[in-house]
N, C-alpha and C positions, 0 to 999 in steps of 0.2 A: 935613761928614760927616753923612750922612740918622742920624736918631733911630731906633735900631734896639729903644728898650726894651719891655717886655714889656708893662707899664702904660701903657695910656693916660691923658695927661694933660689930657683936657679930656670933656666929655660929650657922646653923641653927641645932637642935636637929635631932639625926640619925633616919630615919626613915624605916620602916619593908620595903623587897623588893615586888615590885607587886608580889602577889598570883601567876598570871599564868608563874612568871619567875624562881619558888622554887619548890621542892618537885616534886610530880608524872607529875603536870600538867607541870611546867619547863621542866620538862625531855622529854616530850613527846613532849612539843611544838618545844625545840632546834634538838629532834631528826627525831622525826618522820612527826610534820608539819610544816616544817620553810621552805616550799616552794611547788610553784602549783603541782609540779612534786612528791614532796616527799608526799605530801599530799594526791595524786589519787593514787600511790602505797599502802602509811598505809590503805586507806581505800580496794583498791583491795583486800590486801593482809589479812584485816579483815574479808571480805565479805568470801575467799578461807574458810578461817580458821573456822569460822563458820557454814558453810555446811558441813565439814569436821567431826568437833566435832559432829554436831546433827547426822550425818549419821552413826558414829561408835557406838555413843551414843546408837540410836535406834536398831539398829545390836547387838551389846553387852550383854544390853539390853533383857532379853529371861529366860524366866519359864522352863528351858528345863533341870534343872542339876538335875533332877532325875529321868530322861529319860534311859528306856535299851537300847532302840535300835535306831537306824535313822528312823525309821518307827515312831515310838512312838515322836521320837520330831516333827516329823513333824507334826501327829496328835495333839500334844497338839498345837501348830502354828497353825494350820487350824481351830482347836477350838476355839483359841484364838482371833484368829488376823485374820483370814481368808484364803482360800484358798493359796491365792498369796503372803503370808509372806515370810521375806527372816531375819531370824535370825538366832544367833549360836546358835548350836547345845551344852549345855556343858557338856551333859549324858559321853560324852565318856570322859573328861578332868577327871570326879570323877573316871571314870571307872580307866584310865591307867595312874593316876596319878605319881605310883610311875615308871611305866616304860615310862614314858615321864622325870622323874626325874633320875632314873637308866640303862637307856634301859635294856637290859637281863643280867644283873651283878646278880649273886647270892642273893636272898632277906637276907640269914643269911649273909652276908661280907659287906651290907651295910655299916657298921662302916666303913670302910675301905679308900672308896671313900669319906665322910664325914672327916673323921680324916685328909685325904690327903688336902682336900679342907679347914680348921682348920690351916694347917701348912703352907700351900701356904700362906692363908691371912697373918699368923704371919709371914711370912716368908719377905714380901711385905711391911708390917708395917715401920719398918726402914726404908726399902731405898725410902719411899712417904715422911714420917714425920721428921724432923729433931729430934724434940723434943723426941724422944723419944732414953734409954739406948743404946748404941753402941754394946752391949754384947750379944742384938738380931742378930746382922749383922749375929753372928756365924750362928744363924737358916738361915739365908737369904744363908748362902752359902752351908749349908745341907741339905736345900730345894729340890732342882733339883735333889737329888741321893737319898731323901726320899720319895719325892711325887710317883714317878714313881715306885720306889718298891713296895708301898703301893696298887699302883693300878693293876699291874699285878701280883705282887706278887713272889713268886720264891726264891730264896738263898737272904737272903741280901750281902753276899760278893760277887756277882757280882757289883753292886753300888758300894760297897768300893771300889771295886781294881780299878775301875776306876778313883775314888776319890784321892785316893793314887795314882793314875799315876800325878796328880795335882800338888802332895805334892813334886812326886820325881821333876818334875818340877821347883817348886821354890827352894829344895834346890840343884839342881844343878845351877841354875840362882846365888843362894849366894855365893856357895865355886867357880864357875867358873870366878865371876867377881871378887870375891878378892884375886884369885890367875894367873889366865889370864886374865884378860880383860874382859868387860864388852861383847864387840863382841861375846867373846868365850866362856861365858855365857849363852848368849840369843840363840846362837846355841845350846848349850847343853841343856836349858833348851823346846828347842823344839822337839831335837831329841830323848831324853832321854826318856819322855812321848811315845811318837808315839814308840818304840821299847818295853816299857813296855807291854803297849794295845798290840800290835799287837803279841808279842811273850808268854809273860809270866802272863798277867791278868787273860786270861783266864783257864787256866792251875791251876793258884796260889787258884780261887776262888771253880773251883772244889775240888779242895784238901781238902780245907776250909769247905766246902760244904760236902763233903761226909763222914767229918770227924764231925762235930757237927749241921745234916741238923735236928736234934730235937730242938733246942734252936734257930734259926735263918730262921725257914724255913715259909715262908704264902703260901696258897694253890695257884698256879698257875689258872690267868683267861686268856683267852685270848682274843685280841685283836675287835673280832665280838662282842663279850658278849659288848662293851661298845655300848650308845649309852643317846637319849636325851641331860637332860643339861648336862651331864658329857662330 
């Protein structure tokens, strides 16, 4: 007699889930088409995206990077492609490479801006990444008074003394909180700085400065000279 009861008495074996409910196709069904609405969007928004791509594509796209002049890519286009082509030009990207890259910065001080750009990242490194030594932090906090000297150049004891107003800073903050009060601390360690700067930083760096500008000095750029990615 067949076992007709109601309970099954054994379990069914686990089985894979549907294809379209795992992986790329899951993802895309639970996100992008789990309904009429969300569905005429994915597809709108595919249809954009695809005119999009072939149009830069074909634009991009262009025999032109050894072209001298505007004239000349045009003709190699009209060559090409015909009259009414509409592609980049990329004669000029090889041409002004590095002043798309430097703008008018001195081609010999290149290092300069690169080494700045070097110390930045390292400088960024710790405060992105946990993982990595704490002993970076220090670059991360003589970053902002190295990068900038680097780039315009000038005394380095300018940077310092600014840096050192920082310093007077915090340890006015320490002797002031554990002999007044933390209130009359924090006062001091804000007034202390701002009277540094504004009275005696820049006095102290000249001094500095006119006294050893052979060991500490980079050649001064100025501010127009930068330009591009910098």
């Amino acid at each position: 007699m067949s076992d007709l009861s109601y309970v099954r008495t054994e379990m069914l074996p686990q089985q894979p889930p549907p294809a379209t409910s795992v992986g790329i196709l899951g993802w895309m069904r639970h996100n992008l088409f789990s309904g009429w609405v969300n569905s005429a969007l994915s597809l709108l928004t595919l249809f954009i995206l695809v005119n999009v791509v072939v149009g830069l594509a074909s634009w991009i796209i262009s025999p032109t990077w050894n072209s001298g002049s505007l004239n000349e890519c045009r003709e190699i286009l009209a060559t090409q492609f015909g009259p009414d082509a509409h592609k980049a030009c990329w004669g000029v990207i090889r041409e002004r490479w590095l002043q798309l890259m430097f703008g008018f910065y001195p081609p010999e001080l290149y290092w300069r801006p690169i080494l700045a750009f070097l110390v930045a990242m390292a400088a960024l490194a710790p405060v992105l990444f946990s993982g990595l030594p704490r002993q970076m932090l220090r670059l991360s906090v003589l970053a902002p008074f190295v990068v900038p000297w680097l780039l315009w150049g000038g005394s380095i004891w300018l940077p310092l003394s600014v840096l050192f107003g920082f310093g007077i800073g915090y340890v006015f903050f320490g002797v002031g909180s554990r002999r007044l009060g933390s209130l009359i601390g924090l006062i001091l360690a804000i007034f202390a700085p701002i009277l540094w700067w504004l009275v005696l930083a820049g006095p102290v760096a000249q001094f500095l400065t006119e006294g050893l500008t052979p060991l500490v000095m980079l050649e001064p750029i100025e501010s127009r000279q930068f330009g591009g990615f910098m």
